[in-house]
ZALOTI-771657 format. One record per residue: x, y, z of N, C-alpha, C in turn. Coordinates in steps of 0.02 Angstrom, whole numbers, plus 50000, padded with zeros to 5 digits. Atoms other than C-alpha are relative to their C-alpha. Layout:
XYZXYZXYZ/...
END
This chain:
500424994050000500005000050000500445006350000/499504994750011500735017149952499725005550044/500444996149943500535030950078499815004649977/500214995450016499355042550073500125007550026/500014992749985499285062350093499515005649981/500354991850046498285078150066500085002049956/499704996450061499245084249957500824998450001/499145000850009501005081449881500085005149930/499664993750043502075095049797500524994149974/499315003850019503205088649653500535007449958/499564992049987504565103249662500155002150059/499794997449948505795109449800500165007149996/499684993750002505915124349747499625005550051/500384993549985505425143549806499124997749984/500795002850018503555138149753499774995550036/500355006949953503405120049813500244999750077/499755000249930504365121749968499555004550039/500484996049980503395136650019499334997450021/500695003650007501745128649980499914993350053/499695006149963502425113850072499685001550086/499674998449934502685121450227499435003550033/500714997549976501005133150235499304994450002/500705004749958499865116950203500154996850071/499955000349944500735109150332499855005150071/500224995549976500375124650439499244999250011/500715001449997498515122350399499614993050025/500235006150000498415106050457499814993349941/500275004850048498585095350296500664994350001/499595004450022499675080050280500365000449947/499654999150038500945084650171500694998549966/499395001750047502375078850046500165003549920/499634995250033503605087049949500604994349980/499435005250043504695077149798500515004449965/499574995850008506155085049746500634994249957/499765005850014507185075249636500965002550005/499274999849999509015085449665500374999250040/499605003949943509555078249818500025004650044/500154993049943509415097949921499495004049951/500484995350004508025109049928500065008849973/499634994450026507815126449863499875002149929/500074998850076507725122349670500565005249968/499624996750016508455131849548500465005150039/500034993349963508415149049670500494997750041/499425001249947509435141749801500564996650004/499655005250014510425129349700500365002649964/499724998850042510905138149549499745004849961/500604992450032509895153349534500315007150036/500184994249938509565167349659500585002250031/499485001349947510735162549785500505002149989/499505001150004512245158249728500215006149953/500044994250045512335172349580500005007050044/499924993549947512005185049724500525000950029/499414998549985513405180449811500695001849977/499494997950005514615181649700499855008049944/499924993350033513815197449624500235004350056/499604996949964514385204649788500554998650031/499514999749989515765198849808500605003149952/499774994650086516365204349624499965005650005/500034994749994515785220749678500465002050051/499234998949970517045220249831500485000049983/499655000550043518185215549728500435006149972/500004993950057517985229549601500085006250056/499964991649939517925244449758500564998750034/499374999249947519385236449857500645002549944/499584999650049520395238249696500065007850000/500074995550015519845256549696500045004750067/500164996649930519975261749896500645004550001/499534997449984521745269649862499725009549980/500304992550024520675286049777499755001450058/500394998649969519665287249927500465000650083/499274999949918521285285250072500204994550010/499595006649970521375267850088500444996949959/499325002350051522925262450052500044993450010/499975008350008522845242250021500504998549931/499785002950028524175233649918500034992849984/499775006250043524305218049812499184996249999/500725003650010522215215749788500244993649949/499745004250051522285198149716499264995550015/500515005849995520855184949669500234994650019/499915008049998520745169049738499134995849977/500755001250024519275162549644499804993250020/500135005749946519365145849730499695001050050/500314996649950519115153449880499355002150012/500504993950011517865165449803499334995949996/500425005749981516765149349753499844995350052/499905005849934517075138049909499525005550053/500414996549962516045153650007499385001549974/500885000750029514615153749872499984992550007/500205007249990514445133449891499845002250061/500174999749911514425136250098499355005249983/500525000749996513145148450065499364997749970/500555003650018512035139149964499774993550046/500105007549943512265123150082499575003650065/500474999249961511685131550234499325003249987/500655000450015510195139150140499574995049992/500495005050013509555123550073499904995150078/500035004149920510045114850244499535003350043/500324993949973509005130050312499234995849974/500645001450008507525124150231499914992349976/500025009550013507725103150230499585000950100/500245000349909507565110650455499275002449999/500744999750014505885118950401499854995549998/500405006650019505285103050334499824996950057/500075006349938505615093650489499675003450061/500264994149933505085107950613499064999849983/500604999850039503395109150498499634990549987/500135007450001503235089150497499774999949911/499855001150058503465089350308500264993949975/499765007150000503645070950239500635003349924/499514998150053505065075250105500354993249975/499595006650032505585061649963500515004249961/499444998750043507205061749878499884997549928/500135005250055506845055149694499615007249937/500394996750038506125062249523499304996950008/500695002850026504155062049524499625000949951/500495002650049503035056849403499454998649996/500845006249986500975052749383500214994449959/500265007850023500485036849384499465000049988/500774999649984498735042449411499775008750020/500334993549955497705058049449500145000150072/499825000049916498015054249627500754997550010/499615005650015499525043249584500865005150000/499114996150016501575049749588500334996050026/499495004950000503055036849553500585005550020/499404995350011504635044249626500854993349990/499455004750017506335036349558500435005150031/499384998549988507775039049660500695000749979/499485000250034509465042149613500304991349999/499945007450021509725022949646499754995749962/500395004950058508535017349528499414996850027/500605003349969507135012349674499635005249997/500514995450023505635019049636499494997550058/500575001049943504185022149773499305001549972/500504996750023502325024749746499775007450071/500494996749934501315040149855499415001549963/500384996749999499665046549854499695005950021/500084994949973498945061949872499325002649979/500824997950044496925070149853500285004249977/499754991050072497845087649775500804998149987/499265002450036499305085449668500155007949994/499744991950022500485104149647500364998449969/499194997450046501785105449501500255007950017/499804994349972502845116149553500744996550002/499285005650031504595108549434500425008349989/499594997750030505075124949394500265001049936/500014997750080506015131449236500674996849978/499255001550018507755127749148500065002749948/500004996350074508755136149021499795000349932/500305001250086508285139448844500574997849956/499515000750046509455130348740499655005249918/500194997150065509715136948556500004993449963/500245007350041509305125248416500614997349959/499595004450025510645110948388500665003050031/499444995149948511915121948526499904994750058/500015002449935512005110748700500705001650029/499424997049939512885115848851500404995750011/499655002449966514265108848906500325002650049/499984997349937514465119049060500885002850014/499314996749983516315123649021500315004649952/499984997050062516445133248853499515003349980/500804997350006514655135348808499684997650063/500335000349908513845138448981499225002349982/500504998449972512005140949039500345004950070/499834994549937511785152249181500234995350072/499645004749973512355136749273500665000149999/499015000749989514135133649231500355005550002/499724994949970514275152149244500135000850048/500145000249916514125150849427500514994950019/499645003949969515525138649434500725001249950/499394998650035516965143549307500464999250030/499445001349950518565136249353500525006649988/499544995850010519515151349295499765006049966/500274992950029519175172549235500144998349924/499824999150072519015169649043500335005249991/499744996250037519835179148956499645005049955/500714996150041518245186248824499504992950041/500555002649997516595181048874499645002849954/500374998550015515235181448777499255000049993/500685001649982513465181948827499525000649927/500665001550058511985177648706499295002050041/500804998749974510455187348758500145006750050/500004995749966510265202848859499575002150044/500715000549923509065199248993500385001250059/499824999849928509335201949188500544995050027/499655007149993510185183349189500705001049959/499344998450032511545187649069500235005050034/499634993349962511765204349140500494999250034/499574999349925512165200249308500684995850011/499455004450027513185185449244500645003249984/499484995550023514245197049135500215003350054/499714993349943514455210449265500394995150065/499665004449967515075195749383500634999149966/499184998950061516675192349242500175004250009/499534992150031516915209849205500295001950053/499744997049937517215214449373500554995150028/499315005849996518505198749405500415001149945/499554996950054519155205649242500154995149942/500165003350067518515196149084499655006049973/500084994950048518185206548927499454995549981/500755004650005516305203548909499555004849947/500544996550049515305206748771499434996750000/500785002449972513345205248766499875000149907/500405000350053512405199648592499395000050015/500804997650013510525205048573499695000549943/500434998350071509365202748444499505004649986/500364995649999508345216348489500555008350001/499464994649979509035235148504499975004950056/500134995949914508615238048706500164992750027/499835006049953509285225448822499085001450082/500495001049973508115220248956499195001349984/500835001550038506465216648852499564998550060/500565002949938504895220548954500275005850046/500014993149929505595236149064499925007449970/500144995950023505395252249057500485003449934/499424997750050506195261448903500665004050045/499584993749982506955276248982500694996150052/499475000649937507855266049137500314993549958/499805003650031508255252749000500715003749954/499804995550006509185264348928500575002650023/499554999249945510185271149056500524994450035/499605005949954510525255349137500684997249934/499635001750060511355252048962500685003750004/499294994549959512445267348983500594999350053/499485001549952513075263249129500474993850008/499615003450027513525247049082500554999649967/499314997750008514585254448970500585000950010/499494997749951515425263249059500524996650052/499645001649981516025248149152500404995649974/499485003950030516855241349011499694994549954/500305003050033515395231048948500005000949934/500084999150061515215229848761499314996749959/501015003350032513395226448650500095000549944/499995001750083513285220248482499104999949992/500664997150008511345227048462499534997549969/500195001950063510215221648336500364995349964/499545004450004511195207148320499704992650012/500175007549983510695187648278500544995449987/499565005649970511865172948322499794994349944/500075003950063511915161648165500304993849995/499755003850001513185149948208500474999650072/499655000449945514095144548391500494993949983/499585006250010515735132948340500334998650076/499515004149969516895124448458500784999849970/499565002450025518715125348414500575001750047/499254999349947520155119448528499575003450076/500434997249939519915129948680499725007750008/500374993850009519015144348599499314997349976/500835001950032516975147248544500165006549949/500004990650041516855157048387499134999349973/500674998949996515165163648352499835005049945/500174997050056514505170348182499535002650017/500434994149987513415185948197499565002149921/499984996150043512435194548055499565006950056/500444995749951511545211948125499465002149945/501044997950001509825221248073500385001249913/499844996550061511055229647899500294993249961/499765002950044511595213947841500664997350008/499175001250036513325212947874500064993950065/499695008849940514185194947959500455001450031/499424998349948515385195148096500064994550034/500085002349975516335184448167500314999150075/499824999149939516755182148352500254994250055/499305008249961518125171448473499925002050068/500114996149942517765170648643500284992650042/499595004649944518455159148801499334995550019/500555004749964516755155648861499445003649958/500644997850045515005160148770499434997750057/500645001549926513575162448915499304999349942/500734998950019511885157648831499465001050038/500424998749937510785166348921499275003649962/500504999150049509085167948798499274999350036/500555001749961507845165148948499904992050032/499945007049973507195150149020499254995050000/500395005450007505845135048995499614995750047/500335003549933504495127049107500284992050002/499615007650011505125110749154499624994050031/500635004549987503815099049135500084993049961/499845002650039504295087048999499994992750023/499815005949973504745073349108499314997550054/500495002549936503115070849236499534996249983/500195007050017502235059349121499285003850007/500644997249975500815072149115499404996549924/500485004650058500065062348940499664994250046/500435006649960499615049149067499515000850011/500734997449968498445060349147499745003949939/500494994950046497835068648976500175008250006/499754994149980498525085349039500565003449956/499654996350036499305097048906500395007450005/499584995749977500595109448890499835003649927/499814994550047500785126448772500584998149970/499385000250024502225127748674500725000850035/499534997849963503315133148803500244995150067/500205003449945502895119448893499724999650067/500354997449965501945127249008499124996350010/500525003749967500275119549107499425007150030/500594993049992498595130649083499744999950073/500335002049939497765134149254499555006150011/500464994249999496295144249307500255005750052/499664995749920496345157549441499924997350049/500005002649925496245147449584500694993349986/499385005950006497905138249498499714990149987/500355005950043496785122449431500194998249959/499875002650071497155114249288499394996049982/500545002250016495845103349182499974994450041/500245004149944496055091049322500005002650077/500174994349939495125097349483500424998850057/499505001849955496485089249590500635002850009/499515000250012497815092549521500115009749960/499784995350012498635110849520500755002249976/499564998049995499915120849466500515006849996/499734991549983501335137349502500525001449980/499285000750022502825143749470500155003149936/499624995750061503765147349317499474993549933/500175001550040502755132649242499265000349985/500534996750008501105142549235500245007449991/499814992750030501125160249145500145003550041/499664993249964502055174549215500455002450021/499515000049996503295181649259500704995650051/499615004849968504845169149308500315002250060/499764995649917505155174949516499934997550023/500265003849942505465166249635499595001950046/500594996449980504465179049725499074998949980/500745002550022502965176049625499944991950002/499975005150000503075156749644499834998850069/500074999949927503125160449826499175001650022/500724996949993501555171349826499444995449978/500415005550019500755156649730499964993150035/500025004749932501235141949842499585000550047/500514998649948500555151349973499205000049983/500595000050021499005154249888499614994349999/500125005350026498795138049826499724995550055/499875000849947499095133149989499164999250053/500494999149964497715140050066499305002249972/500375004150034496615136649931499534993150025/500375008349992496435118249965499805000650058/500404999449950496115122950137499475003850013/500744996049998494585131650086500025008050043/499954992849984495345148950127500015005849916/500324996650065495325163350003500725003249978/499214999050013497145164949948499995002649911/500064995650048497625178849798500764999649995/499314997750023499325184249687499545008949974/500074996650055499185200849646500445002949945/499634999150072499915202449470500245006349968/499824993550019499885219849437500835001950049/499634999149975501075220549594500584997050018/499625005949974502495209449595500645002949961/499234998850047504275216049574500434996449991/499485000550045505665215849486500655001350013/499304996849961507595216649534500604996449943/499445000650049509155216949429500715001150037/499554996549939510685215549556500545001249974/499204998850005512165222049466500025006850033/499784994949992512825238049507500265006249958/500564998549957511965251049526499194993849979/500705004849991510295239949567499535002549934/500574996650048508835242149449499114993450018/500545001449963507205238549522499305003149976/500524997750047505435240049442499384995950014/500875002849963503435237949503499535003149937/500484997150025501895241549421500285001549901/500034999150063501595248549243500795004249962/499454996650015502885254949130499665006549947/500444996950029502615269049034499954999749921/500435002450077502465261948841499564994850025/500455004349997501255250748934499345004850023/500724993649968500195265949004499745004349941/500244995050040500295274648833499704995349933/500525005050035499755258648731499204998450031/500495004549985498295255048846499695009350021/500544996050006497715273348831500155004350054/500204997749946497865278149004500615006350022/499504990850012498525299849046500574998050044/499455001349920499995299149182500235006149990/499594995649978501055310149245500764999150037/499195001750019502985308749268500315004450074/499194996349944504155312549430500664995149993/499395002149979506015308849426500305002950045/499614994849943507295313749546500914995849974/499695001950003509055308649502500675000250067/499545000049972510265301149638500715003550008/499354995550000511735312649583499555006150058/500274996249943510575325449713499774997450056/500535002249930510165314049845500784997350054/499484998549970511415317949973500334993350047/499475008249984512045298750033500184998949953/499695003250033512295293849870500505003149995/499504996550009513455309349842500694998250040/499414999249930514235305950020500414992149990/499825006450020514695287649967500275000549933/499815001650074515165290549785499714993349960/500355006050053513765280149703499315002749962/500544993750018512765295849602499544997349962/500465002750081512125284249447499244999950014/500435004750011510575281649425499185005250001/500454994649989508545289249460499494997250029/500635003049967507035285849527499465002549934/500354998050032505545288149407499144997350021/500665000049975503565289149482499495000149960/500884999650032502025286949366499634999950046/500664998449984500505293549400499605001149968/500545000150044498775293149363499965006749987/500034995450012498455309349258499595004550058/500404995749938496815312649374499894997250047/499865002749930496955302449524500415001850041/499384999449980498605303849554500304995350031/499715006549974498695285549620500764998649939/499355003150019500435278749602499784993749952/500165004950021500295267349434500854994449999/499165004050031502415261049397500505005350038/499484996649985503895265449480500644996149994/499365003850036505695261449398500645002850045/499254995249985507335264049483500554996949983/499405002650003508985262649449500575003350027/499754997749970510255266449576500234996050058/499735003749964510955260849732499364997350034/500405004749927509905247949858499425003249953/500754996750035508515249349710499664994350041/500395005249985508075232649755499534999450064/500254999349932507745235749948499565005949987/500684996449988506865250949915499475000849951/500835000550039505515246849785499554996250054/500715002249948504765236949958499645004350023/500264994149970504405253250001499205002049964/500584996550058503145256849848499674993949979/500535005450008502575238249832499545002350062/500384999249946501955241350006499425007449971/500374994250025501175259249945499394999649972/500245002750045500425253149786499394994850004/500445005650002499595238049865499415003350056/500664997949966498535250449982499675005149964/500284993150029498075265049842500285003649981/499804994449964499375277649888500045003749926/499924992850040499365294249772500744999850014/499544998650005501055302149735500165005350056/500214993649910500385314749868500214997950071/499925004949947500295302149987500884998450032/499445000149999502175298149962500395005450007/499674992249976502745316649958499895003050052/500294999649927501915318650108500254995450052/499525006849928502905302450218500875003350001/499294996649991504335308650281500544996650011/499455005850037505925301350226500685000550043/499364995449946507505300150349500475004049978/499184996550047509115310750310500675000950031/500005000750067510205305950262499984992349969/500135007250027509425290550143500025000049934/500265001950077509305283349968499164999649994/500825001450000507425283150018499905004949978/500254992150010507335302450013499985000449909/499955000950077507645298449813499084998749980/500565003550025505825291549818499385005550013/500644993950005504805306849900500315003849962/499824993850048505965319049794499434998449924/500355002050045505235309349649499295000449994/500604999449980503665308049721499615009749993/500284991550001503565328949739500165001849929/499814998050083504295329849557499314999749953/500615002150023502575322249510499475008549977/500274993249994501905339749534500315005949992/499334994050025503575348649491500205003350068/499704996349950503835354349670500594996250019/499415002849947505465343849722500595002550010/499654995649966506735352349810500625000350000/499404999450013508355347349780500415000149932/499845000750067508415346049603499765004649939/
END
């Protein structure tokens, strides 16, 4: 007899773990399959996590190199990139170890193994030994997560041609990198190299990096890139990725026609990323996927079987571990006949290189396609008297507003600690607040916050330091 449960999550990630952990909370018998041996998923394995740490440590890096302008006199800055990885592994281990002690604190039954239906109620999990268990469960959650986008007839081999994976583990600073794609994931990637001191160039087939944000801070953030040495081949499609010896060369043509070709140490493909469903044997149950491989679900996260739900990156929207989280939970308290919501309009956005770039709500070619008047405050950090006092001026804050409301619709920043302070304006946003409202809360001094009522009073043209 195979044991039963309430519900079983197949996914450890930000989504299923979450979800995990709040039915248990509600009183439901709960299991969670995870087939990579630690918890976490991508985000804490080979995502989020690990990518964070060494984007700040790359950024130490890059400032200790530079402390002799400022008085400190340090000689013989030197990488040890062994080192530098052996402290991103430790912290990924005690994160995921962090949340294997949830499980057990939360009485979370947790299998090791890939799962699979057998049945609407039904999930085979095969272990890495090859023994396979049955469980049962009345609500089934997918919640597998995403994986990179290969290109067509290109596969990774995690040491030459990398995913955003074997970026995160490079045994040595290439020499040229070259990223494929100009999303948030390449970005931060690149800006990790460049700052260890690889000559990194970015290919884009479009001619704005970060597709999907606002123009103006798209823009900018480009600029400043620049500036740290980055390089962009624009309007630019990728025609051919060879292999030769221990170089990648990479045939280009751009938007005019002309071919180019390009030699690089390592080649990051970083083109987005794929729901990762492929494998759960969902033809068993009749249960179909989009093209993207993606699993339709209603708003209460349903799918065409009433048991069986699902969240994450492999239901539409945007790929966050944040939003995966917000859905877990939901989902969560769903099946326990509570009244659990995402709201979609509000769910940000964070880009952690340096300076941050952080982004909520509407943008504004999305406010001027869908009709609706606004009104415009910036405030730029070169006037907001910490950043000055620190030497980190780049960047701005920018406030939409409703033309005649004046409710706060989008707010974009790019600058220092964007990421920490857009919680400021999710929180805002999710009760109403006008731009009034915000020009009116009084901001400490001296902060990078004060960037957000300056902006906020700009709305109306009164702001004060600029």
């Amino acid at each position: 007899m195979s044991e039963k449960f309430d519900a079983i999550i197949i996914g450890g990630g930000p989504g299923g773990y979450v979800c995990a952990i709040r039915l248990a909370q509600l009183g439901k018998k709960t299991a969670c399959v995870e087939y990579r041996g630690t918890l976490g998923g991508t985000c804490l394995n080979i995502g989020c996590i690990p990518s964070k740490n060494l984007l700040n440590l790359s950024e130490n890096f890059q400032k200790a190199k530079n402390f002799s302008k400022v008085g400190i006199e340090i000689s013989d800055i030197k990488l040890n990139l062994d080192k530098m990885m052996k402290n991103k592994d430790k912290a990924v281990t005690l994160l995921t170890k962090g949340v294997e002690f949830l499980f057990k604190k939360n009485k979370v039954s947790y299998f090791k193994g890939f799962g699979s239906f057998v049945s609407d109620k039904k999930i085979k999990i095969k272990s890495s030994d090859g023994k396979e268990t049955e469980i049962e469960g009345e609500n089934i959650i997918i919640a597998t997560g995403s994986e990179p986008s290969k290109m067509q007839n290109i596969n990774f081999d995690e040491e030459r041609i990398v995913s955003s994976t074997g970026a995160l583990s490079l045994k040595k600073v290439p020499k040229k990198m070259i990223v494929i794609g100009g999303g948030y994931i390449g970005l931060e990637m690149g800006s990790v190299w460049s700052r260890l001191g690889s000559d990194v160039h970015v290919i884009e087939f479009l001619d704005h990096i970060t597709p999907g944000m606002d123009k103006e801070i798209s823009n900018e953030f480009m600029k400043i890139l620049k500036k740290q040495n980055i390089k962009f081949h624009m309007s630019t499609k990728v025609e051919k990725i060879t292999k030769k010896g221990e170089n990648v060369e990479i045939e280009t043509s751009n938007i005019k026609g002309e071919k180019n070709s390009h030699d690089c140490d390592v080649a990051l493909i970083s083109i987005g990323r794929k729901a990762f469903t492929d494998k759960l044997n969902l033809e068993k149950i009749k249960l179909k996927t989009d093209e993207k491989g993606r699993v339709k679900v209603d708003k209460n996260f349903k799918t065409d079987k009433k048991n069986i739900f699902a969240i994450g990156d492999v239901i539409q929207g945007p790929m966050l571990a944040h939003k995966a989280e917000e859905e877990g939970i939901a989902v969560a308290e769903i099946i326990a006949g509570q009244s659990g919501h995402v709201n979609y309009d509000l769910i940000p956005g964070v880009i952690y290189t340096s300076p941050e770039v952080a982004t909520i709500g509407k943008t504004e070619e999305q406010l001027k396609k869908q009709n609706i008047g606004y009104k415009i405050g910036k405030f730029p950090f070169m006037a907001n008297s910490r950043a000055k006092a620190i030497d980190e001026p780049e960047g701005f804050v920018k406030i939409l507003a409703d033309n005649s409301t004046d409710k706060v619709l989008g707010v974009h920043i790019i600058g220092p600690h964007a990421g920490e302070m857009i919680a400021e304006m999710a929180v805002a946003m999710e009760f109403g607040a006008s731009s009034e409202d915000i020009a009116r809360t009084c901001h400490a001094h001296p902060t990078f916050s004060e960037a957000i009522k300056e902006a906020a009073l700009s709305v109306d043209k009164r702001q004060i330091h600029s």
